[in-house]
C-alpha positions as CSV (number, residue, x, y, z in Angstrom):
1,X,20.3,234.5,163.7
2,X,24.2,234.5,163.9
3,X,26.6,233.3,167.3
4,X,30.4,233.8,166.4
5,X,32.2,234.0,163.8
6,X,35.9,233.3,163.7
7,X,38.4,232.5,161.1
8,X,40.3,229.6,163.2
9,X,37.1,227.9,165.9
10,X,34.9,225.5,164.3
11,X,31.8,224.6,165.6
12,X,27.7,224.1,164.5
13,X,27.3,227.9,165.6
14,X,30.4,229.4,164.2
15,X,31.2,231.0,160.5
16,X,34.2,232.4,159.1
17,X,34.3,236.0,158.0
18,X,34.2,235.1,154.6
19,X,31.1,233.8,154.6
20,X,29.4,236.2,157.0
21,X,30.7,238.6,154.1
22,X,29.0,236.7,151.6
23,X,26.0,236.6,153.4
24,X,25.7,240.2,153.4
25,X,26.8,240.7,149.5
26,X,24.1,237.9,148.6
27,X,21.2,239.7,150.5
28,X,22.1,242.9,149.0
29,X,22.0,241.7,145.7
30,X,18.6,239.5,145.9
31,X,17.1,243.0,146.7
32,X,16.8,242.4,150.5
33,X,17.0,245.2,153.1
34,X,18.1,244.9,156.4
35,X,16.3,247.0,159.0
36,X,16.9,247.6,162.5
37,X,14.8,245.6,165.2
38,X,13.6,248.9,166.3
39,X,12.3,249.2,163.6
40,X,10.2,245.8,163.2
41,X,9.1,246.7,166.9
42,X,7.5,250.1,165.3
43,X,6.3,248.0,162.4
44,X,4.4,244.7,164.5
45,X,2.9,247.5,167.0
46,X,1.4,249.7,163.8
47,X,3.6,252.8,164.1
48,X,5.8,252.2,160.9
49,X,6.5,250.9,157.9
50,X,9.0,248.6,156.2
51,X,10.8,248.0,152.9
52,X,10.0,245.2,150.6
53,X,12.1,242.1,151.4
54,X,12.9,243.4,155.0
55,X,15.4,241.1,157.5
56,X,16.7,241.5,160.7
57,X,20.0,240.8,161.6
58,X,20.6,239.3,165.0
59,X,23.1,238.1,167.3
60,X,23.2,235.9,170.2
61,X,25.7,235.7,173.4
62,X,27.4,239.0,172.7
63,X,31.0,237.3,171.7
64,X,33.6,240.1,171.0
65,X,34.0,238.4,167.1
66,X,30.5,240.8,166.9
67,X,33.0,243.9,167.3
68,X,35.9,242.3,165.2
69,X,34.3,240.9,162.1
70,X,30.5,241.7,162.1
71,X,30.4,245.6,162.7
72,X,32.7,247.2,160.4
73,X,31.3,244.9,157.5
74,X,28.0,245.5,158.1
75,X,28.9,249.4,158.9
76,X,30.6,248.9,155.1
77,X,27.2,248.0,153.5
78,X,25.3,250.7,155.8
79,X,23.5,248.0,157.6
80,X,22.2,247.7,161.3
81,X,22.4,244.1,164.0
82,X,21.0,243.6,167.0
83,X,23.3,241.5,169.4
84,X,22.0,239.8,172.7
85,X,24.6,240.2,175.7
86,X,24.7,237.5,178.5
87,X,25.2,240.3,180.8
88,X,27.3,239.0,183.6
89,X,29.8,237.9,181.3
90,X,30.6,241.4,179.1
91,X,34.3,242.2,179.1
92,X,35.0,238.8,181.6
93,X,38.7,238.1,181.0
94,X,37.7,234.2,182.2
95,X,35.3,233.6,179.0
96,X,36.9,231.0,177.0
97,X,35.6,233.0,173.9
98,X,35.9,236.5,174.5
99,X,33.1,239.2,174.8
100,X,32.2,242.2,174.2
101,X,32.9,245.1,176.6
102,X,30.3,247.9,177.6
103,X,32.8,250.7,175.9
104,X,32.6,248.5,172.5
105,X,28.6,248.0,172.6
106,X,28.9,251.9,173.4
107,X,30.9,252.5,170.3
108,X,28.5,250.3,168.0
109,X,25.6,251.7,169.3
110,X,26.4,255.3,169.0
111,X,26.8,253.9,164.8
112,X,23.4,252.4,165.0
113,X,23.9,248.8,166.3
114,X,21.4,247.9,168.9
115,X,22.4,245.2,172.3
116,X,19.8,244.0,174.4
117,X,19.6,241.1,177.1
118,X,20.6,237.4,176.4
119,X,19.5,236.9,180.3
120,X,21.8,238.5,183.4
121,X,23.4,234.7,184.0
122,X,20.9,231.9,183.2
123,X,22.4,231.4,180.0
124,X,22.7,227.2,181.2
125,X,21.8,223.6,181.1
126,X,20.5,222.6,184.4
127,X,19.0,219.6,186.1
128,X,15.2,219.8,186.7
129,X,15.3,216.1,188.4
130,X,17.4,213.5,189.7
131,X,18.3,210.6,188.2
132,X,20.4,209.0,184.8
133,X,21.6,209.9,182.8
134,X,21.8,212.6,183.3
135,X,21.6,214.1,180.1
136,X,17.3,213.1,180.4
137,X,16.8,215.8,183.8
138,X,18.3,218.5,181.8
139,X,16.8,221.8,180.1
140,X,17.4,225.6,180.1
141,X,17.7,227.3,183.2
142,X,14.6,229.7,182.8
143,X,12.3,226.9,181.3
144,X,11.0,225.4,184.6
145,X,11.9,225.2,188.4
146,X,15.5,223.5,188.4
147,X,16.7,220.7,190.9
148,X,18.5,221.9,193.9
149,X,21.0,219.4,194.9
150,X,22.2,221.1,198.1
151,X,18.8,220.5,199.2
152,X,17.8,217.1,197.8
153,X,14.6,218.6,196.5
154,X,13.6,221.1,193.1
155,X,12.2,225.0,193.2
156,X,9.1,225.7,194.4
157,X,7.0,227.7,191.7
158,X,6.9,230.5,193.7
159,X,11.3,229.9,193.8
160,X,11.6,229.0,190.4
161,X,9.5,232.5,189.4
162,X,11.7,234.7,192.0
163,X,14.7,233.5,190.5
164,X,13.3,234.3,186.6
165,X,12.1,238.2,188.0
166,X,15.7,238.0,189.3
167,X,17.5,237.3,186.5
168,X,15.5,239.8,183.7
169,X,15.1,242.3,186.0
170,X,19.1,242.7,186.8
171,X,19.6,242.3,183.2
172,X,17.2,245.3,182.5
173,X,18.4,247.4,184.9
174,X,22.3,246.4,184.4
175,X,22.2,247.4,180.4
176,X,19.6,250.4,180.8
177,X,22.5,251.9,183.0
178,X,25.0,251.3,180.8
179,X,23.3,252.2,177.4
180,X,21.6,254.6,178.4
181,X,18.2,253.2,176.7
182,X,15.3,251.3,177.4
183,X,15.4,247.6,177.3
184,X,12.3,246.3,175.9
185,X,13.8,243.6,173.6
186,X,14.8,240.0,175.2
187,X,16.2,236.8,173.7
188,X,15.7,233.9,175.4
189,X,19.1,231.4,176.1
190,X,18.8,228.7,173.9
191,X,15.0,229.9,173.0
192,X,13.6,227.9,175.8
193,X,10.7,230.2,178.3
194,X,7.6,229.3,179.9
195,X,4.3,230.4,179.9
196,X,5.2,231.9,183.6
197,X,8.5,233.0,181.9
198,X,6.9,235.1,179.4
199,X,4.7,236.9,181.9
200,X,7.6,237.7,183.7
201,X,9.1,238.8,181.1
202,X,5.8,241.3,179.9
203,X,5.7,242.3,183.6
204,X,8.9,243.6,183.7
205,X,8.5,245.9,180.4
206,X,10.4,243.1,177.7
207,X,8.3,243.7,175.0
208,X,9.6,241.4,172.0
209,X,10.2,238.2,173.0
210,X,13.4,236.4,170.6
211,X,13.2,232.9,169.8
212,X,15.2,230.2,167.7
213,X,11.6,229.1,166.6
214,X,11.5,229.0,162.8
215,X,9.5,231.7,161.0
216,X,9.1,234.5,159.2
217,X,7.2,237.5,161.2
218,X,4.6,239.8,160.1
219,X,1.7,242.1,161.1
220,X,-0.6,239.4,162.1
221,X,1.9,238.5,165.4
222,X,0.4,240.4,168.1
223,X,2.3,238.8,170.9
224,X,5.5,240.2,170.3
225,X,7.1,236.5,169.9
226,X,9.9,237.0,167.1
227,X,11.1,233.8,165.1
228,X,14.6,233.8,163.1
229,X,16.0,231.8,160.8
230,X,19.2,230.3,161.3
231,X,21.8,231.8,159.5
232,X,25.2,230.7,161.0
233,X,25.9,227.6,161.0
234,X,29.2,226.8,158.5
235,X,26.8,225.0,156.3
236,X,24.4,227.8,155.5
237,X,25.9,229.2,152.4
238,X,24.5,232.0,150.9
239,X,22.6,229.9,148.4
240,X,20.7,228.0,151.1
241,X,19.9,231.2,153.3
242,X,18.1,232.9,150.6
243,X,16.3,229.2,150.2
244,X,15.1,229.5,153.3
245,X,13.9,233.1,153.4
246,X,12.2,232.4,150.3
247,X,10.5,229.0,152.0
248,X,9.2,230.7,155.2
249,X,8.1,233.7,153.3
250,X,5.7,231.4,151.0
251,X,4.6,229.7,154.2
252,X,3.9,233.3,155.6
253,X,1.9,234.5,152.6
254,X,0.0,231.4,152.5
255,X,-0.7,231.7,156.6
256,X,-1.7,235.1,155.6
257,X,-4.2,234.0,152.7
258,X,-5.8,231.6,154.6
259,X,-6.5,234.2,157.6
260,X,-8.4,236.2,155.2
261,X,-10.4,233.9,153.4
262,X,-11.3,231.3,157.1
263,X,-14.4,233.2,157.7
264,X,-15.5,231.8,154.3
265,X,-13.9,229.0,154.4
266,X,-13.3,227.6,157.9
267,X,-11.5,224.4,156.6
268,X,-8.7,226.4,155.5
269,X,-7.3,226.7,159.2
270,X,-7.7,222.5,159.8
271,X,-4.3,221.4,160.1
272,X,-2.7,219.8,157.3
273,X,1.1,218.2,156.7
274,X,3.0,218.7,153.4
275,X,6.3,218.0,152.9
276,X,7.9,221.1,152.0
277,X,11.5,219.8,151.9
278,X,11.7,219.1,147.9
279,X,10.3,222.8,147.1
């Protein structure tokens, strides 16, 4: 999972080129191949296969830095993203940081670059009660009914779920009309849903569901929930991504042992802590 990159902003969510370059060279080398998210769609659901080593590259909040820096180095390397658009915003000239433009995600797509929906315009902190601070009553927009202060009084369930239908279904719609394909992919803002978020989400066709939950994923997820690994933050260097990978996917294999072997042995699925930091 990647945000912006940029050789002059610095922030928790922003790398420079360079080391979005190195990245790339680093997986390449440790043998990894990077498919498309189509492609792990086709995989979960049964209907393909996938390399050894295979990683997703994703994006989130469709910043124009995806056009400048990220596509021609990963069009370099013959390598595929997926970038999720806060829809509203593409080609504003008010963003503070720009974003990408419909003829640009055209241009990348037609090259084998995939955009889906980052939400239409809930992609926002807001107050689910009142009180203070303020920073306590806050949470992401499409995680719960929010607090309407107009009206002294917070969304109804049956408000808080027209608004959600609202919002994904303008973002499908929106993108499937300017794409030209089906939007069946969704990333949640800040990875925050609901259980009555998520059904909204399934009702209106979303498919895969894209978290910032940690994880690796593999044919046992039959919900369509994706995790990612953080990737781009300026202190993930290309050392420490691999580390990761390399962690989750031992966590993964030893999910996947103890999945075969709990009808024999039903302790194996008790829950148990172990410090994994030191490995």
């Amino acid at each position: 999972m990647y945000h912006h990159i940029s050789d002059t902003s610095r922030g928790p969510a922003v790398i420079t080129p360079r080391l979005f370059q190195a990245h790339l060279d680093t997986l390449k080398k440790e043998g990894y191949n990077v498919i498309s998210a189509e492609r792990l769609a086709r995989f979960l659901s049964g209907k393909d296969t996938i390399p050894p080593k295979a990683v997703v590259i994703t994006f989130d909040d469709g910043y124009e830095s995806f056009y400048t820096y990220a596509y021609p180095e990963l069009k370099k390397r013959n390598m595929t993203a997926t970038c999720f658009v806060i829809v509203k915003s593409v080609g504003d000239p008010k963003e503070r940081i720009p974003k990408l433009t419909w003829e640009q995600m055209r241009e990348m797509q037609a090259s084998g670059m995939s955009f889906y929906p980052h939400s239409y315009d809930s992609h926002y902190q807001a107050r689910f009660a009142p009180g203070v601070p303020a920073a306590r009553y806050i949470r992401p927009a499409l995680a719960g009914p929010i607090w309407l202060g107009k009206l002294n009084r917070r969304e109804t369930q049956e408000e808080y779920e027209a608004r959600v239908r609202a919002d994904l279904l303008k973002a499908k719609e929106v993108m499937e009309m300017e794409l030209g394909r089906p939007m069946d992919h969704f990333c949640w803002p800040y990875g925050a849903d609901s259980p009555t978020a998520a059904r909204i989400a399934r009702s209106l066709g979303y498919k895969y569901l894209y978290y910032i939950r940690k994880g690796l994923n593999d044919p046992h997820i039959t919900d369509g929930f994706i995790r990612r690994i953080n990737a781009g933050s300026p202190d993930v260097t290309p050392e420490i991504l691999i580390r990761k990978i390399e962690k989750y996917s031992l966590l993964t294999s030893a999910r996947q042992w103890c999945l075969a072997l709990s009808p024999l042995y039903p302790a194996l699925l008790k829950p148990t802590f172990v410090a994994l930091e030191s490995i």
